[in-house]
C-alpha positions as CSV (number, residue, x, y, z in Angstrom):
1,X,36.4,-5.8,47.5
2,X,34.9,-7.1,50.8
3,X,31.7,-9.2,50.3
4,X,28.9,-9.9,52.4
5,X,28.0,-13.6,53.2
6,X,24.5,-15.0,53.6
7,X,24.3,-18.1,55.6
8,X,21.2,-20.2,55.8
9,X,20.7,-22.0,59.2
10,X,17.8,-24.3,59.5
11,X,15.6,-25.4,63.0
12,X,18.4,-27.1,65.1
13,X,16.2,-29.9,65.9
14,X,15.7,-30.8,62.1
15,X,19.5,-30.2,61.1
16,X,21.9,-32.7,60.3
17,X,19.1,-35.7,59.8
18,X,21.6,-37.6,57.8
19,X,24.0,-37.8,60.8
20,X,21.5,-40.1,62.7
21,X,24.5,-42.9,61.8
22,X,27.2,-40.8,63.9
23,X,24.8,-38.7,66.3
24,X,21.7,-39.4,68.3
25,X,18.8,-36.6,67.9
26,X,20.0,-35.6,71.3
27,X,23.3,-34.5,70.2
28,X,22.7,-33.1,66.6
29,X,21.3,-30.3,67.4
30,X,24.5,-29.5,69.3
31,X,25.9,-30.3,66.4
32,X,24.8,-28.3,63.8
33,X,24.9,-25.5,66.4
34,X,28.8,-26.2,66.2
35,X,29.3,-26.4,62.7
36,X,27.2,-22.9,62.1
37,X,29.0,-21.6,65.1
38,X,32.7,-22.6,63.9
39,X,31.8,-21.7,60.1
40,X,30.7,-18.3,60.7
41,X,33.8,-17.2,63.0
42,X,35.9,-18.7,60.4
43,X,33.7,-16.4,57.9
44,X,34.2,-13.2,60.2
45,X,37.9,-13.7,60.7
46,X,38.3,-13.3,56.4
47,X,39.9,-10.4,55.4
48,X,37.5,-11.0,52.1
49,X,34.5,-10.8,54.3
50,X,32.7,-7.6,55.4
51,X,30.1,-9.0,57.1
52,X,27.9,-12.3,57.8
53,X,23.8,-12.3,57.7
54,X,22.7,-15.5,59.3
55,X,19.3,-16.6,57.9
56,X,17.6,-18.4,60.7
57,X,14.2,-18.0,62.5
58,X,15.9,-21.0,65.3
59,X,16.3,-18.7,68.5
60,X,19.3,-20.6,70.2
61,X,21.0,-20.5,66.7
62,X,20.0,-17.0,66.1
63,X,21.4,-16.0,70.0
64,X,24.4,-17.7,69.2
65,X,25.7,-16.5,65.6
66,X,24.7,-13.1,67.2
67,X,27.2,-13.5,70.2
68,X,29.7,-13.5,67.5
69,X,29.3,-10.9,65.6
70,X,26.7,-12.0,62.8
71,X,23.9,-10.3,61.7
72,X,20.5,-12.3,62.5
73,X,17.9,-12.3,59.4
74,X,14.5,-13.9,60.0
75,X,13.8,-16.4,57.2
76,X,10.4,-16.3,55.6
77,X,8.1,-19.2,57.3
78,X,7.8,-22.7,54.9
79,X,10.3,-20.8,52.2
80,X,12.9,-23.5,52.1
81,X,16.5,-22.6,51.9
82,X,16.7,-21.1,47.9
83,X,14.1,-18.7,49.1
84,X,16.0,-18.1,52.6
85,X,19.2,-17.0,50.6
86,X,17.1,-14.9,47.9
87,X,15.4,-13.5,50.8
88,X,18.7,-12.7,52.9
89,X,20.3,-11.5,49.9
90,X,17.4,-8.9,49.2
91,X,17.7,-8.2,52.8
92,X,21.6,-7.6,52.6
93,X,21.0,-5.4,48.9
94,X,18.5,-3.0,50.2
95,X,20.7,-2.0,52.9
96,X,23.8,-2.0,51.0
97,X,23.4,-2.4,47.8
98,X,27.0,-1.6,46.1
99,X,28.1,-4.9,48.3
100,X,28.6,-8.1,45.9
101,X,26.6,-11.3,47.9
102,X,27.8,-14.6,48.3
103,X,25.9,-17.7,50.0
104,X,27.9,-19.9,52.2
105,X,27.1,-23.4,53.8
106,X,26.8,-23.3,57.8
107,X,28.1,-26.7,57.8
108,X,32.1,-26.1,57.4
109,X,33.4,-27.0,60.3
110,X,36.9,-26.9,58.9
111,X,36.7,-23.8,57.5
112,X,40.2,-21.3,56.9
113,X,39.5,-17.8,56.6
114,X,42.6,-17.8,54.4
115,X,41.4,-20.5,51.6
116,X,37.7,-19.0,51.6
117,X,39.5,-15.4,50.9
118,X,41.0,-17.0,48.2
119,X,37.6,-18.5,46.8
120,X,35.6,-14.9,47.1
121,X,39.0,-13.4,45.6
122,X,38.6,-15.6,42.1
123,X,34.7,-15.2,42.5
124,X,35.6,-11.2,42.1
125,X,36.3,-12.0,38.5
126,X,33.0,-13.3,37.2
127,X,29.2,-11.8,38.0
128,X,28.2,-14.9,39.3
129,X,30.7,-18.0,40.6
130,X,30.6,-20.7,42.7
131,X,32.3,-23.6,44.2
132,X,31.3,-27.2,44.1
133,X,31.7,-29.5,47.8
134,X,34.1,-31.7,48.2
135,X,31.8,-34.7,46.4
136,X,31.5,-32.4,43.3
137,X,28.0,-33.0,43.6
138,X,26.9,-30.1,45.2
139,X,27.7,-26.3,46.4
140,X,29.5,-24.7,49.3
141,X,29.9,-21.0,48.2
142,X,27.2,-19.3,45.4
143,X,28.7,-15.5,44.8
144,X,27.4,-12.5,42.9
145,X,28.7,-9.6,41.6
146,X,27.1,-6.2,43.0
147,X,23.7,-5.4,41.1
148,X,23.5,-9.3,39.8
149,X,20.8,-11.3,41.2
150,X,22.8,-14.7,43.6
151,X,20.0,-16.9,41.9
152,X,20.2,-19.5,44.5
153,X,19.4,-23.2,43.3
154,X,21.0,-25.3,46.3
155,X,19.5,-28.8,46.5
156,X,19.9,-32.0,44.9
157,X,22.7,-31.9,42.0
158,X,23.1,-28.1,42.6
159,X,26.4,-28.1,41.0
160,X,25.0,-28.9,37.8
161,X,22.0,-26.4,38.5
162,X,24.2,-23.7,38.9
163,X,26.4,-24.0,36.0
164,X,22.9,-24.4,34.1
165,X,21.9,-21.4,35.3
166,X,25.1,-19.4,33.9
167,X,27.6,-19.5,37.4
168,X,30.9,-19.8,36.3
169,X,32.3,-23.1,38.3
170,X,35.4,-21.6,40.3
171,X,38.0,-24.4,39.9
172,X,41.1,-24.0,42.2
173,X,43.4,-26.0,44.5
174,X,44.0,-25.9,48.1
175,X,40.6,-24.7,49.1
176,X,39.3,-28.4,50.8
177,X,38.7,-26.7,53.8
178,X,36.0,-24.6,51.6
179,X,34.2,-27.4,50.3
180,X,34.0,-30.1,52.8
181,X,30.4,-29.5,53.9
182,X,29.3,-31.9,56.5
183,X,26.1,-33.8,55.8
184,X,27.6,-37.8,56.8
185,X,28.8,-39.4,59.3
186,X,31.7,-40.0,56.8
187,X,31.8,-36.0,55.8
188,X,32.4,-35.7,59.6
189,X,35.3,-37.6,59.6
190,X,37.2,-35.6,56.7
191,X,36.3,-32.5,57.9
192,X,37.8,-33.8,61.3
193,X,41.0,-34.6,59.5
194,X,41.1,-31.5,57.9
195,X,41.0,-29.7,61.4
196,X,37.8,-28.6,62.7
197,X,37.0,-25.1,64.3
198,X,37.0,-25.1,68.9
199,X,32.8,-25.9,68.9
200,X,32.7,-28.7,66.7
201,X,36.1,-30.7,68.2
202,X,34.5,-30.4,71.7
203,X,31.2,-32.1,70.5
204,X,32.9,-34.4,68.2
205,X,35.0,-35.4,71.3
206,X,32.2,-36.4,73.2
207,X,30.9,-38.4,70.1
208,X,33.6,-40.6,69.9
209,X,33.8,-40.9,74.1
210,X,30.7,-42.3,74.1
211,X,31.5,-44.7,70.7
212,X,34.7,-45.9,72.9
């Protein structure tokens, strides 16, 4: 079974706002750009993963998860990102609606096509699974089964909102590269360690350059 992934990409210039500590407004933009760029070819090069469907209405985001092969959803103005996904989703369904649908983060910078096959691969078991982030406060992957609604609730404590909502929490080993999201300047640092994707080395490079 090959799933379709929806990934949520907000404006450049208001991504990443928590990074202010590691990364100037100048740079996070570039940033975030990285992260969405290195988590989506990481995505594509899955053998679990038909297709991706960026949700984005940012036009240098939009330009560049095109370039590599995603498919570019506009998001619906002032909808916030549950509504972005529900709206991708729907988008993704009417087209293809046999397909089963599973949200990813665009900030995985560390992201192994291997471990997330192995993620959508348990996910295959339940109609809706997902996988809490590496604080086990929050979500990386939300998956449903085809003709089940994804039900996105991402935002604060969305671990415990998605278990509430009947997602079954997918609870395996060896998937770090799946959950470390990036949303700190210390988040940064563990997905560095983990080994980031070509985009997101070359800016982090030039982060700690200039911290030198």
């Amino acid at each position: 079974m090959q799933w379709t992934l929806v990934v949520p990409v907000k404006p450049l210039a208001r991504a990443k706002s928590r990074l202010s500590d590691t990364a100037d407004d100048g740079v996070r933009p570039g940033l975030a750009l990285a992260f969405a760029q290195d988590t989506v070819a990481a995505a594509l090069a899955c053998p679990a993963v038909a297709d991706v469907a960026v949700v984005t209405d940012d036009p240098r985001a939009g330009r560049a998860l095109a370039a590599l092969g995603a498919d570019i959803v506009a998001g619906e103005p002032g909808g916030g990102l549950n509504a972005a996904l529900a709206h991708g989703a729907a988008v993704v369904r009417a087209a293809r609606p046999e397909c089963p649908v599973a949200a990813l983060n665009a900030d995985l910078p560390a992201l192994r096509p291997a471990e997330l096959a192995r993620v959508l691969t348990a996910a295959t078991q339940f109609p809706r699974a997902f996988l809490p982030d590496a604080a086990g406060i929050g979500t990386t992957v939300l998956a449903a089964a085809p003709g089940r609604e994804l039900a996105p609730a991402f935002g604060t404590d969305s671990r415990a909102r998605h278990r509430a909502s009947g997602a079954v929490e997918l609870r395996l080993d060896a998937v770090d590269s799946v959950r470390q999201d990036v949303d700190t300047g210390d988040d940064l640092r563990s997905a560095l360690a983990l080994g980031v994707g070509p985009r997101t080395a070359a800016v982090a490079a030039r982060l700690l350059i200039a911290g030198q």
